[in-house]
C-alpha positions as a LaTeX table, in Angstrom:
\begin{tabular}{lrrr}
\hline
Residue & $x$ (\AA) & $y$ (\AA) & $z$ (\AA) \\
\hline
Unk1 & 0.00 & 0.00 & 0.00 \\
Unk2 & 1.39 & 3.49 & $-1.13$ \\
Unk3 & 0.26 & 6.60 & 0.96 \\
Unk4 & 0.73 & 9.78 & 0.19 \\
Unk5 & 1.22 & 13.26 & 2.12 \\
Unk6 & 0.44 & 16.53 & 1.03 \\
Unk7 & 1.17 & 19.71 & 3.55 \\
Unk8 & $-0.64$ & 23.21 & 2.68 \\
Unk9 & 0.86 & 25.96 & 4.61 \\
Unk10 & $-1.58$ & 27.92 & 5.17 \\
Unk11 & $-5.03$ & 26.93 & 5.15 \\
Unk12 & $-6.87$ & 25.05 & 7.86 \\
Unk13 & $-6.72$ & 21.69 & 7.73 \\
Unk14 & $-10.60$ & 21.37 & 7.09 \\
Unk15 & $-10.78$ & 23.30 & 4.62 \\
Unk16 & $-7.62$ & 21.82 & 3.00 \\
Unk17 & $-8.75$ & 18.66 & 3.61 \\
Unk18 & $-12.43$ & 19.28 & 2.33 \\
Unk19 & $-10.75$ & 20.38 & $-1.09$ \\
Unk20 & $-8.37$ & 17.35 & $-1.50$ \\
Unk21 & $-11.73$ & 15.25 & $-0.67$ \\
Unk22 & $-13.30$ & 17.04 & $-3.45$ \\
Unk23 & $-10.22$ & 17.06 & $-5.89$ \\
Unk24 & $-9.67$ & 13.14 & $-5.43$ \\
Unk25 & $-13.10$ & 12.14 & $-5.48$ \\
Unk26 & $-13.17$ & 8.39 & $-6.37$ \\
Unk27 & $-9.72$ & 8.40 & $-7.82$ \\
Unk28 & $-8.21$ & 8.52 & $-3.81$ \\
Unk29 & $-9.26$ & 8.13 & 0.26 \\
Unk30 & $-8.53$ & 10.94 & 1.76 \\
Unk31 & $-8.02$ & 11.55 & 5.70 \\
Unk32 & $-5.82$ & 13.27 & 8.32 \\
Unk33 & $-4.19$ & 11.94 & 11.59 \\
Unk34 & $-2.64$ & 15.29 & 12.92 \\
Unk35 & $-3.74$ & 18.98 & 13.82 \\
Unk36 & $-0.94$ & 19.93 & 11.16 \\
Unk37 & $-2.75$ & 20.47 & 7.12 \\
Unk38 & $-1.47$ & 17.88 & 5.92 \\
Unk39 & $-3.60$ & 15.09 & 4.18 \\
Unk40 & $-3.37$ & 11.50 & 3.62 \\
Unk41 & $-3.91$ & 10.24 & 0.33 \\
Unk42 & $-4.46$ & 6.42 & $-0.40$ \\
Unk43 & $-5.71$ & 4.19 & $-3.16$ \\
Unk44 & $-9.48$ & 4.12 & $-3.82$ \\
Unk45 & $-11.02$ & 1.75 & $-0.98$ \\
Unk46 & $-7.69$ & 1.25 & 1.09 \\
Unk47 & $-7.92$ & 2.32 & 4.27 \\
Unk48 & $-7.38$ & 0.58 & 7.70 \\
Unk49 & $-10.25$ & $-1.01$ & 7.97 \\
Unk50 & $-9.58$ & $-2.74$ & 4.41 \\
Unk51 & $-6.43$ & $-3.75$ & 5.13 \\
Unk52 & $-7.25$ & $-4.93$ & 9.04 \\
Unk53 & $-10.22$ & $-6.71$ & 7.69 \\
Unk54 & $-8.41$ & $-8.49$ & 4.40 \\
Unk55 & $-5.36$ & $-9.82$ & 6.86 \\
Unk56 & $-7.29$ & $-10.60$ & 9.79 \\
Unk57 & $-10.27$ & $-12.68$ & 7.32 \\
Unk58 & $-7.01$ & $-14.41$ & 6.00 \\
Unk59 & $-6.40$ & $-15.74$ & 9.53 \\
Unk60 & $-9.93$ & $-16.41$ & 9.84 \\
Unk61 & $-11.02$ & $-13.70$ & 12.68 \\
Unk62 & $-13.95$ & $-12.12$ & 11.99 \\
Unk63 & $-14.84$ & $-8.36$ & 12.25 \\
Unk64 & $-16.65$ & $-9.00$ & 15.31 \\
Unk65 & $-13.99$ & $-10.13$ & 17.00 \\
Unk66 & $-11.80$ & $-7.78$ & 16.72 \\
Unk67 & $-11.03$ & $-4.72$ & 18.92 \\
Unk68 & $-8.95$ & $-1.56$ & 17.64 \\
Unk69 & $-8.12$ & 1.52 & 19.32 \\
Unk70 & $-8.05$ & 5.17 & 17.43 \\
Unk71 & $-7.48$ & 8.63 & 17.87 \\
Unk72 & $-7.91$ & 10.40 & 14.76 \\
Unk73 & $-10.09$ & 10.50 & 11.60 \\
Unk74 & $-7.86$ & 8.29 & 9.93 \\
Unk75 & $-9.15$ & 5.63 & 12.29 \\
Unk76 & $-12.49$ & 6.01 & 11.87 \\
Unk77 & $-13.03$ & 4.00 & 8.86 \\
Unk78 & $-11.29$ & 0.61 & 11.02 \\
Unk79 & $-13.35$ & 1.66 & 14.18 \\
Unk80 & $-16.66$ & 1.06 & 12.56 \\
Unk81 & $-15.66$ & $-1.84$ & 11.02 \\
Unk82 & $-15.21$ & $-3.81$ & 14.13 \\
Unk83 & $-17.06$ & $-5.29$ & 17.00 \\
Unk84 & $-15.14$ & $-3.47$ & 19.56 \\
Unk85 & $-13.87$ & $-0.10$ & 18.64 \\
Unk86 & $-12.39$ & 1.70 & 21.27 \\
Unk87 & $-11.32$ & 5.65 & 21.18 \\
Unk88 & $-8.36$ & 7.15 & 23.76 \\
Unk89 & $-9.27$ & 9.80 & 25.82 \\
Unk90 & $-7.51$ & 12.43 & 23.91 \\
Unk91 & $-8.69$ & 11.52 & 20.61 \\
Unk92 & $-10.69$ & 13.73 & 18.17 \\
Unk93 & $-14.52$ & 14.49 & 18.78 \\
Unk94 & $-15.59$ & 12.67 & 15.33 \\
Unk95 & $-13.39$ & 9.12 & 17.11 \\
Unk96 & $-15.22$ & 9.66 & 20.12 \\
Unk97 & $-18.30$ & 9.71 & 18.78 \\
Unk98 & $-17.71$ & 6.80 & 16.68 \\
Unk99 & $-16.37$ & 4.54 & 19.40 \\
Unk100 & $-18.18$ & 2.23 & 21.57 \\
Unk101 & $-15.85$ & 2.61 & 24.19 \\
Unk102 & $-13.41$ & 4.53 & 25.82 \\
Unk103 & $-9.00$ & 3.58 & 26.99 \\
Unk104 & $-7.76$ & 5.93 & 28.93 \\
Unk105 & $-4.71$ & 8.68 & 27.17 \\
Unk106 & $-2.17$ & 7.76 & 25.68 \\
Unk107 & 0.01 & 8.95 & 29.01 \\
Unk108 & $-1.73$ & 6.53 & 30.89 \\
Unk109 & $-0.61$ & 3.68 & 28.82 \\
Unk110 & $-4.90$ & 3.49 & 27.86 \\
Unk111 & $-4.57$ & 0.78 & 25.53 \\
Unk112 & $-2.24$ & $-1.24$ & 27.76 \\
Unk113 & $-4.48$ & $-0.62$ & 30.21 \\
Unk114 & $-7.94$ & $-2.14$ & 28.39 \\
Unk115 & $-5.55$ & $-5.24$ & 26.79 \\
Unk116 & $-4.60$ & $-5.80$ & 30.62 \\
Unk117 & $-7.88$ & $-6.18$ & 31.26 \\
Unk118 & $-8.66$ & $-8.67$ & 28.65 \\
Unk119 & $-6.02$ & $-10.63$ & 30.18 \\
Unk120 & $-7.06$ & $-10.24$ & 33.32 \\
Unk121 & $-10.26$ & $-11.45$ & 32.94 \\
Unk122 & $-9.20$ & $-14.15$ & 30.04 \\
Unk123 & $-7.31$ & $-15.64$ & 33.03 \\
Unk124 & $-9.58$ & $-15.81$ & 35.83 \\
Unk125 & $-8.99$ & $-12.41$ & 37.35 \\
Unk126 & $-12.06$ & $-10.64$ & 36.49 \\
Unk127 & $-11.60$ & $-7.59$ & 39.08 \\
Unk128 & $-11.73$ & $-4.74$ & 36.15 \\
Unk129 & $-14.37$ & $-4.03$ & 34.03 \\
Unk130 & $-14.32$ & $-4.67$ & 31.20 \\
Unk131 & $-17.40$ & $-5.62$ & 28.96 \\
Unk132 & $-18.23$ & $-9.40$ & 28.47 \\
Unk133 & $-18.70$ & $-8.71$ & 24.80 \\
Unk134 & $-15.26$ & $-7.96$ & 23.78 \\
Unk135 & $-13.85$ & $-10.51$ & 26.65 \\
Unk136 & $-15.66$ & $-13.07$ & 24.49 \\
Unk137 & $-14.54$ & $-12.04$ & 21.63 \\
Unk138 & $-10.87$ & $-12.70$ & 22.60 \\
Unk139 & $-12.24$ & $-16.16$ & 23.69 \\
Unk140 & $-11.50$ & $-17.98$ & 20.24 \\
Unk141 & $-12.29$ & $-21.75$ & 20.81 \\
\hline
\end{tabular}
């Protein structure tokens, strides 16, 4: 997969990133994954959820079984596409909206944190909270 960056120094990154959207149209994905304007320009229909999906299918894990963590709009795409989409506490509004749940930041090691917890309860230690649904997910007979 071949992505490609392009930086515009002075306009805001919605509006630059509105305009690539709108330049590429089906010919590109377009998405962003910092507060800089730059955009993110991929092949039409490649995106993480694609490319989770096609490798983890190979293995034969389903979508529903799968939990992902994001932070930025270029996650969105992958968080949807699983059973257990989980956003950081930090991340963008548009993640946090789309997520089911929440890891703590980044600076509290959040995804650590919710993968301990899988463990945790995965080996008999089910003192944290975390939901049965994605526990059984992780459960693959």
């Amino acid at each position: 997969m071949l992505k490609t960056l392009a930086y515009h120094p002075t306009l805001p990154l919605d509006d630059f990133h509105e305009r690539a959207r709108r330049t590429a149209g089906g010919n590109a994905e377009t998405t962003y994954s910092t507060g800089l304007s730059l955009v993110e320009f991929s092949a039409p229909r490649v995106t993480k959820a694609t490319t989770l999906l096609a490798w983890s299918g190979r293995l034969g894990v389903g979508s529903e079984e799968i939990a992902a963590f994001g932070d930025m709009p270029n996650d969105l795409p992958m968080l949807t596409a699983v059973g257990h989409s989980y956003a950081v506490a930090i991340a963008h509004p548009d993640v946090l909206r789309a997520a089911r749940h929440r890891a703590p930041a980044n600076d509290e090691d959040g995804v650590a944190q919710v993968v301990e917890g899988f463990v945790d309860t995965l080996v008999g230690r089910p003192d944290r909270h975390i939901p049965v649904s994605t526990v059984r997910a992780f459960r693959r007979a």
